[in-house]
Biopython code that builds the backbone (N, CA, C, O; Angstrom):
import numpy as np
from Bio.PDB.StructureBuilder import StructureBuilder

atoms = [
    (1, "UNK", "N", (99.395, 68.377, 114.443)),
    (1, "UNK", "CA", (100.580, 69.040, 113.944)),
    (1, "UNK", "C", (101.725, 68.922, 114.939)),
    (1, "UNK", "O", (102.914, 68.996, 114.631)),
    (2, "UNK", "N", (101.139, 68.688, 116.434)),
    (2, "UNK", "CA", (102.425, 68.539, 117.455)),
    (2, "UNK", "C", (103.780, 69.638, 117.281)),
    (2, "UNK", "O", (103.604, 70.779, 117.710)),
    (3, "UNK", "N", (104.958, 69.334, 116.731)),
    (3, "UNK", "CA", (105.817, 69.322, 116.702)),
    (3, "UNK", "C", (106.467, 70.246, 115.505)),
    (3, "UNK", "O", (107.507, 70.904, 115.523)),
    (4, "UNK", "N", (105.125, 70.002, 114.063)),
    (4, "UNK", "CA", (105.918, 70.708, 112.816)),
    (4, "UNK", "C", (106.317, 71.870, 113.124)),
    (4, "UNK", "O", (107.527, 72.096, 113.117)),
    (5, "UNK", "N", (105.067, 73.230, 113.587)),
    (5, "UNK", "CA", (105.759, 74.417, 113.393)),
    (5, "UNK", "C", (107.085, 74.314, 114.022)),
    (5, "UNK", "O", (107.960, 74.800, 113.306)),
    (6, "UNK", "N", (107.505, 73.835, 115.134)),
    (6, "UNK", "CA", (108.778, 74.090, 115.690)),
    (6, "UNK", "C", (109.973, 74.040, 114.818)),
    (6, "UNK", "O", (110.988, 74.735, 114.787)),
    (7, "UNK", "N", (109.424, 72.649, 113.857)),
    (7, "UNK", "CA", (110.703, 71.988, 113.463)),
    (7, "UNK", "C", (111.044, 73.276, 111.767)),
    (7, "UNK", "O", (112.107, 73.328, 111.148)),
    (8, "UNK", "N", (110.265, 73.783, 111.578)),
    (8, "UNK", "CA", (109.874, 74.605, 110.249)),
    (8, "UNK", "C", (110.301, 75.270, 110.263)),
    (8, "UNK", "O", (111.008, 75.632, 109.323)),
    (9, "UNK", "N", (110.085, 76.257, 111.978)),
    (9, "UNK", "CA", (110.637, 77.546, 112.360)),
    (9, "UNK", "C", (112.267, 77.932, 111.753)),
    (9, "UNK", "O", (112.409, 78.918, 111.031)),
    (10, "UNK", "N", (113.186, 77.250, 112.042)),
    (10, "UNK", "CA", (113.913, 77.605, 111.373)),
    (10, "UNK", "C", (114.373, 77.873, 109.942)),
    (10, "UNK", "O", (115.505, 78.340, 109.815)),
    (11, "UNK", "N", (113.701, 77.658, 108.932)),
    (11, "UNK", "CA", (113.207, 77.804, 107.915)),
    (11, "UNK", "C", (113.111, 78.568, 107.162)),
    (11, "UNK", "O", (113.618, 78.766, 106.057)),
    (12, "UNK", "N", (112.015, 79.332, 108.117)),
    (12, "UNK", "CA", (110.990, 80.690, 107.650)),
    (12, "UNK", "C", (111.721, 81.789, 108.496)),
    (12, "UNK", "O", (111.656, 83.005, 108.320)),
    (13, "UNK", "N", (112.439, 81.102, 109.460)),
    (13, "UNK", "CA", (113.176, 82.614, 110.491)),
    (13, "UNK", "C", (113.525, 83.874, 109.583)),
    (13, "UNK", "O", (112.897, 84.909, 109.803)),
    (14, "UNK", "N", (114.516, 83.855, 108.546)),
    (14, "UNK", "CA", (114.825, 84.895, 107.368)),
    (14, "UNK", "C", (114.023, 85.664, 107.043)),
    (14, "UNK", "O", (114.207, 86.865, 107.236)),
    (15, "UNK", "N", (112.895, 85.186, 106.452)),
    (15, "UNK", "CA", (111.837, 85.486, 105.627)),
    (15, "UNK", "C", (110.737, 86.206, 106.558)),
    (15, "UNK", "O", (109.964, 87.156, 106.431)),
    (16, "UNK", "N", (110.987, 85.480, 107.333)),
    (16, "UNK", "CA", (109.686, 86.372, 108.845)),
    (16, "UNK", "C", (110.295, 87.235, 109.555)),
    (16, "UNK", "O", (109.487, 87.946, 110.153)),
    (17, "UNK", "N", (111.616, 87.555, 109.805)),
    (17, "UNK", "CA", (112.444, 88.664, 109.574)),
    (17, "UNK", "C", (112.501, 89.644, 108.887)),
    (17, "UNK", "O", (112.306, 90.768, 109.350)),
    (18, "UNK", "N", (112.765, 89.427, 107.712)),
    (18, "UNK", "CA", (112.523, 90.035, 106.551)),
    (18, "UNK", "C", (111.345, 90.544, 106.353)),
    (18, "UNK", "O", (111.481, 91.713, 105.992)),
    (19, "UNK", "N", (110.200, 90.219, 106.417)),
    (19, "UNK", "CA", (108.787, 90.316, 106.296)),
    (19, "UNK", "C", (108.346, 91.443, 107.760)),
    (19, "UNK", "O", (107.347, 92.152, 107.645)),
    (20, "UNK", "N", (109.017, 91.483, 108.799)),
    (20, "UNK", "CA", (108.744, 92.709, 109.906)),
    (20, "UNK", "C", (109.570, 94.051, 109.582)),
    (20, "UNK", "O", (109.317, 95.247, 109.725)),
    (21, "UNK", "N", (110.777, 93.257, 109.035)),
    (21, "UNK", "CA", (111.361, 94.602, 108.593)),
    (21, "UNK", "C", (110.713, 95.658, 107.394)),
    (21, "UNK", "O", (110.775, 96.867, 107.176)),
    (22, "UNK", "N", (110.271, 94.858, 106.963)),
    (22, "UNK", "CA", (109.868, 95.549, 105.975)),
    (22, "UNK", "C", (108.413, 96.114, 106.578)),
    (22, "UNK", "O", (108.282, 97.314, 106.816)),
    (23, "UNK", "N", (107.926, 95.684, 106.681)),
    (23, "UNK", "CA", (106.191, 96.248, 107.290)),
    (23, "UNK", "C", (106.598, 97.409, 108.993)),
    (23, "UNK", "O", (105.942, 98.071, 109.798)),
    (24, "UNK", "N", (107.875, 97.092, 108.789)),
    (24, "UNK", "CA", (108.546, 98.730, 110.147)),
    (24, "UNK", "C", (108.198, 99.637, 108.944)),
    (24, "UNK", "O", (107.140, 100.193, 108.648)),
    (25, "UNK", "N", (109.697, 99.615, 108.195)),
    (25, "UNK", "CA", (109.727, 100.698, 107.419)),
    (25, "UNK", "C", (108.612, 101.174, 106.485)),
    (25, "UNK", "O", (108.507, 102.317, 106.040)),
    (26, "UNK", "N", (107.687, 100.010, 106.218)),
    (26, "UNK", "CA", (106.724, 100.895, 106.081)),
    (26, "UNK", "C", (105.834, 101.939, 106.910)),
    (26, "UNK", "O", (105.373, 103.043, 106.620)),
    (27, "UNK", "N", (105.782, 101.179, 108.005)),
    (27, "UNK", "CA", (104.661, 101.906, 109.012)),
    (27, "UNK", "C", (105.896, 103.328, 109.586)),
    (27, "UNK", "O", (105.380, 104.440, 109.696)),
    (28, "UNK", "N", (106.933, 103.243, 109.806)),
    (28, "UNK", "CA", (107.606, 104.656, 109.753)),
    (28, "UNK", "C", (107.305, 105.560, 108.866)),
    (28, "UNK", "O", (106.788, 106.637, 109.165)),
    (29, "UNK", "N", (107.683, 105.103, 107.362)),
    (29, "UNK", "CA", (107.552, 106.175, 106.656)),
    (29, "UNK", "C", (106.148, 106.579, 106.125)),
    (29, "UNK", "O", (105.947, 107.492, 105.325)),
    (30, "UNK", "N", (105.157, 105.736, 106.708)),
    (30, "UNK", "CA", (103.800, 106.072, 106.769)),
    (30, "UNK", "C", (102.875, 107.052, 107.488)),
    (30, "UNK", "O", (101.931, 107.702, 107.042)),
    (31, "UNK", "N", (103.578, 106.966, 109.162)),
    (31, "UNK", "CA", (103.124, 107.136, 109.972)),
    (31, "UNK", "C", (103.753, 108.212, 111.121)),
    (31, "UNK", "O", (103.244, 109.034, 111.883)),
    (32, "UNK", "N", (104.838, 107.858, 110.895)),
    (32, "UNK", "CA", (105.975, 108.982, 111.836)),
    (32, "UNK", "C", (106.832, 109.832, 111.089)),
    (32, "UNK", "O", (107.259, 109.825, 109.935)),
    (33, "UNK", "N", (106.960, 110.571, 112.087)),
    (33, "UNK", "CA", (107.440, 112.149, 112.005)),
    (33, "UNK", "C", (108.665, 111.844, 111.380)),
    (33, "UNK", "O", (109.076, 110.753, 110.986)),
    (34, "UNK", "N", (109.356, 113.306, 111.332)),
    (34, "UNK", "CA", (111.004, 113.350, 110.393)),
    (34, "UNK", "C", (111.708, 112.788, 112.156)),
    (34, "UNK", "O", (112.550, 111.892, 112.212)),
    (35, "UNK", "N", (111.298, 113.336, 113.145)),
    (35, "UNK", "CA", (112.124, 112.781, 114.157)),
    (35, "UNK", "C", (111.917, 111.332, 114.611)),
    (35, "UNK", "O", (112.662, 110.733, 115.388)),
    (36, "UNK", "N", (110.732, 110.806, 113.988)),
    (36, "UNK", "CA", (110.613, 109.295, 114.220)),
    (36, "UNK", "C", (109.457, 109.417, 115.599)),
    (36, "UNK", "O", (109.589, 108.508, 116.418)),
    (37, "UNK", "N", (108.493, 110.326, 115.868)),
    (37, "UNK", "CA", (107.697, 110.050, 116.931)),
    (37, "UNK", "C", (106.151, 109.888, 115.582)),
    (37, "UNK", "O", (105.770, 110.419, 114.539)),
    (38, "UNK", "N", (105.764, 108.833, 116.505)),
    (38, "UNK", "CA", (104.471, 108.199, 115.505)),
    (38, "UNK", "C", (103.391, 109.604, 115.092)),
    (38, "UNK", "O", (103.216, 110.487, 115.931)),
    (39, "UNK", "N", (103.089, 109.632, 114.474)),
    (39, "UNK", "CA", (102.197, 110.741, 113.819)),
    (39, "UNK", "C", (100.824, 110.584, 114.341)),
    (39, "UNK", "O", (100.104, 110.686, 113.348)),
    (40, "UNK", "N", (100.254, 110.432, 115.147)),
    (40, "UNK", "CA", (98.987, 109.881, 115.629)),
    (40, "UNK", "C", (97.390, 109.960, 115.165)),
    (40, "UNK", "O", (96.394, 109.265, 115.363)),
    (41, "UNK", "N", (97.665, 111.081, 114.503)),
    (41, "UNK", "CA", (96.567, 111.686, 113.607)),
    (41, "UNK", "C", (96.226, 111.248, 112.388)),
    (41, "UNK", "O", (95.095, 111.137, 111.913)),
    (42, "UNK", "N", (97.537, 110.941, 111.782)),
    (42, "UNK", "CA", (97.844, 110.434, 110.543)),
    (42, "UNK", "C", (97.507, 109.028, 110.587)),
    (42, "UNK", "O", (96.983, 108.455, 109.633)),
    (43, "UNK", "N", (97.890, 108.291, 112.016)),
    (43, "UNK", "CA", (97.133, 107.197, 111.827)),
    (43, "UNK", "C", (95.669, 106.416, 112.389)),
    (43, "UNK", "O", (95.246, 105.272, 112.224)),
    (44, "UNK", "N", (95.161, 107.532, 113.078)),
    (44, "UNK", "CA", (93.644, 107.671, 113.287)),
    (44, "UNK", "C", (93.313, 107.909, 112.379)),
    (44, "UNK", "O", (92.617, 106.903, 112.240)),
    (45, "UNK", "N", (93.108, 108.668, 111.104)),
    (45, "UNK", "CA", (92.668, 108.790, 109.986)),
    (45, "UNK", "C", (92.851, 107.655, 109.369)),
    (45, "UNK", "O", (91.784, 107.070, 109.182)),
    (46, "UNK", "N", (93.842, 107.064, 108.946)),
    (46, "UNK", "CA", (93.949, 106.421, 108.155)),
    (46, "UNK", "C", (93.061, 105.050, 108.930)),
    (46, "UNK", "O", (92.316, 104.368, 108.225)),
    (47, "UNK", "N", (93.217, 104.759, 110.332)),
    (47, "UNK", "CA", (92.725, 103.719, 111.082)),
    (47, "UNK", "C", (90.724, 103.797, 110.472)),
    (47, "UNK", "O", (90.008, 102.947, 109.942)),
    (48, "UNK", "N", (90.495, 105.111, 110.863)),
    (48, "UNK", "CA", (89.014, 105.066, 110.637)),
    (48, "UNK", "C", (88.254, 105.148, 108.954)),
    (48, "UNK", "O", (87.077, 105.318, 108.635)),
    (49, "UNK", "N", (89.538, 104.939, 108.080)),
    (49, "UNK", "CA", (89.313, 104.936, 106.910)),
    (49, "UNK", "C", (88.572, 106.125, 106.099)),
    (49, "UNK", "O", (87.568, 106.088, 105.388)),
    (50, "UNK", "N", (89.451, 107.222, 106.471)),
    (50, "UNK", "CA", (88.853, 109.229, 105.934)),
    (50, "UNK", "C", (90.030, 109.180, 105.596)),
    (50, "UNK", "O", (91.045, 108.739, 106.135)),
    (51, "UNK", "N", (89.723, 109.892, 104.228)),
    (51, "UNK", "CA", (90.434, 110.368, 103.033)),
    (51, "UNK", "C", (90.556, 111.996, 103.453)),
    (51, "UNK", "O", (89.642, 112.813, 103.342)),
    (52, "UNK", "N", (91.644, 112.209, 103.863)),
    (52, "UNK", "CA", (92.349, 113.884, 103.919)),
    (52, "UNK", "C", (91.849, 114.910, 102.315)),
    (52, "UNK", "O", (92.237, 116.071, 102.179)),
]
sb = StructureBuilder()
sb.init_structure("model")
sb.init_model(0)
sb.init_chain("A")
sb.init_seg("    ")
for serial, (resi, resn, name, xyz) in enumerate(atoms, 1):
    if name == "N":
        sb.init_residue(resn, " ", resi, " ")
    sb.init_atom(name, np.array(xyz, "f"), 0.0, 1.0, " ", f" {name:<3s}", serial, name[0])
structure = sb.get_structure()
């Protein structure tokens, strides 16, 4: 492959952009507080797969 991903990268830059932004705002409004500090509990649970 050498060389392709490099040359591709620009390409997909948008879209793989696009694609973190979106998987933030999910994991915010998943996971963290109204002040934005990560919920930690909320995601140990959810990490060890227990239903609240």
């Amino acid at each position: 492959m050498k060389d392709v991903p490099t040359k591709n990268r620009p390409k997909y830059r948008a879209l793989w952009e696009q694609a973190v932004n979106r998987f933030t705002a999910e994991f915010i409004a998943d996971f963290c507080t109204k002040t934005g500090a990560i919920d930690w509990d909320k995601l140990v649970q959810f990490g060890s797969g227990q239903k609240n």
